[in-house]
N, C-alpha and C positions, 0 to 999 in steps of 0.2 A: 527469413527464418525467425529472428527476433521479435518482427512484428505478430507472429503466430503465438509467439508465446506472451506476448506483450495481451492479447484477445483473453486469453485463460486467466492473466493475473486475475483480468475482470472476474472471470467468475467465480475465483476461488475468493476475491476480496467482498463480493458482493454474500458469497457463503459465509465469510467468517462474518460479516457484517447481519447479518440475519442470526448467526451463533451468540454476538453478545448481545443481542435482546431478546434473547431467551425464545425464538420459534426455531430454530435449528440445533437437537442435540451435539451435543461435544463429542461423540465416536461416528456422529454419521456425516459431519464434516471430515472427518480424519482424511479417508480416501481422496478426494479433492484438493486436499494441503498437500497430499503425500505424491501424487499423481502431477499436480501443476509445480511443485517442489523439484522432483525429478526433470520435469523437461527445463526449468529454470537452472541447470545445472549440466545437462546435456546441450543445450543451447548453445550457454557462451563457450562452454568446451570447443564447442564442433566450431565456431566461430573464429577463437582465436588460434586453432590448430591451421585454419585454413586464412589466416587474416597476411600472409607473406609477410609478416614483420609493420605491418601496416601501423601506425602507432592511433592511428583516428578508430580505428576499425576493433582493433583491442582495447582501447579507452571506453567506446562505445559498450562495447561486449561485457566488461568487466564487471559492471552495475551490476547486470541479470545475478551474479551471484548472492548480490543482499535477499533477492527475493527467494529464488532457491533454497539457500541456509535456512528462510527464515519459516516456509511452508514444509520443510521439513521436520524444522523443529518443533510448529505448532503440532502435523500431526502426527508425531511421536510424541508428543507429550499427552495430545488430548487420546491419546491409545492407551498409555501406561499411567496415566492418572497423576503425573507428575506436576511438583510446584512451580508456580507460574515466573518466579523470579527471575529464570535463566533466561526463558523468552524475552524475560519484559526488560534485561538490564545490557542484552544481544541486540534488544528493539533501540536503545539507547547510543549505542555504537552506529547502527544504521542510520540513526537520524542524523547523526554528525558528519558521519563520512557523502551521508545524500545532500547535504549543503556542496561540500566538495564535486560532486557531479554539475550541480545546481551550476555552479560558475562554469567549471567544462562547457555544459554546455552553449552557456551564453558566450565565453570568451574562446575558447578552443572548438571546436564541433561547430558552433555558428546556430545553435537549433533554438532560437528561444522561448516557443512553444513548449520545448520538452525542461529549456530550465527555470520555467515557472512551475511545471509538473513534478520537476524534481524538488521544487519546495514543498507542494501538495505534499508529497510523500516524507517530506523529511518530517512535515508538521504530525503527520498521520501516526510514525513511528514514534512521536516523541509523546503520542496519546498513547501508543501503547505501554511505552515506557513506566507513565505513569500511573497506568489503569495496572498491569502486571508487574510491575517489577516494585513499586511504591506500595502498591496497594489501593490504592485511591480509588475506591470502588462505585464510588456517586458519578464518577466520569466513563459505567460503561454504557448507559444508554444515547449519551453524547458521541462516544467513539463509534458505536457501532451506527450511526444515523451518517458521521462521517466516512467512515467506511465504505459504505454504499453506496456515496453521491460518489467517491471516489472511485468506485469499481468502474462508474461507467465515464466520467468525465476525465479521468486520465489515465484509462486502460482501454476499456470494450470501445466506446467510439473512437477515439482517437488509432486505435489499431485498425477498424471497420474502414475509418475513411482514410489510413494510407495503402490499405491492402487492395481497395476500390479504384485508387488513385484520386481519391476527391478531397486529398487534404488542401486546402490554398490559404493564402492569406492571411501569412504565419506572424507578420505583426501584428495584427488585429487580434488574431486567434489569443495568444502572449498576454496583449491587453488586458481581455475581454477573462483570461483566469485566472489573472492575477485582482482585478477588480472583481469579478464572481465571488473569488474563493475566499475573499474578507466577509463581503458582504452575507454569504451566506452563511458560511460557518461563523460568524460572527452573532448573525441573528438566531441561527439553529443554538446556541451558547443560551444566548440570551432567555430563549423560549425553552429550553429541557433545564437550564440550571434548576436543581433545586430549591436557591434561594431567593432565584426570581419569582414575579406576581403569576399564580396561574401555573406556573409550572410544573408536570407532573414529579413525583418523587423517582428517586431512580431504584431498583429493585431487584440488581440483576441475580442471576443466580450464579451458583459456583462450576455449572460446567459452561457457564459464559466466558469465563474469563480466559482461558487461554487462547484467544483468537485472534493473533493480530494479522495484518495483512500480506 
């Protein structure tokens, strides 16, 4: 059940990632925040109601809430037109507590596939943080390019191939995005900065900004 909801973060992450670069309005992402928010919230419920006291199983389950709260609150806020701070300083919170999974999973859970993902995501939250809650507005066409690589590299596939049953070779896989995920977002930095050679200017607009993942 988790893994089904784990398929959707993708695509509400890949929406809001299309929202802060300005091709996707900010009320017609709304329903998709609020929609993938809701099952992100019904999920772990239904999870840890039926988990028998399981401590792995509730641990596991717990997470889904960051994402729930936080699709809810993008869209209620991109509905009512409200300031981006609460998201973005909520996004702040999440980034720190998803370091805390981050180890779960590698030390408790055993998954370390999902506790290199759980970095992805803490690094993704701590853009948002600072794109919404800071202000920092040169960093949403950066965000939002992250965003997107995210939606599919530790959501939509990663969901796809254990619902297939073709996920394997979970050290390699661990490796391979933890080394990815410097190298790319490192050089996508390098190539959107503004103050780098060549790089285009960042221009977002103001119903971009409420859009984190």
């Amino acid at each position: 059940m988790g893994l089904v909801g784990l398929l959707y973060v993708g695509a509400v992450l890949f929406i809001n990632g299309l929202l802060l670069l300005g091709v996707v309005d900010g009320r017609a992402a709304a329903p998709i925040n609020l929609f993938v928010g809701a099952l992100q919230v019904v999920t772990p419920t239904f999870l840890i109601f039926t988990a028998n006291d399981d401590p792995r199983v509730i641990l596991a389950a717990s997470g889904l809430y960051l994402f729930g709260f936080t699709y809810l609150y993008v869209g209620i806020n991109l509905l009512a037109g409200l300031d981006t701070t609460g998201v973005g300083w909520f996004s702040l919170f999440v980034a720190v507590v998803a370091l805390g999974y981050s180890w779960a999973n590698f030390a408790i859970l055993g998954d370390s596939p999902f506790g290199v993902i759980w970095l992805y995501w803490s690094f993704l939250w701590a853009l948002f943080f600072l794109l919404l809650g800071l202000k920092h507005d040169w960093l949403a066409r950066y965000t939002g390019w992250v965003t997107i690589i995210q939606a599919w590299v530790t959501a939509a596939i990663p969901a796809f191939l254990l619902l297939t049953d073709l996920w394997r070779y979970e050290g390699a896989i661990a490796v391979g995005l933890a080394v990815g995920g410097v190298v790319v977002f490192g050089a996508l930095y390098a190539f959107i900065h503004p103050r780098a050679p060549g790089a285009p200017a960042a221009t977002p607009s103001r119903t971009a900004h409420p859009a984190p993942g």
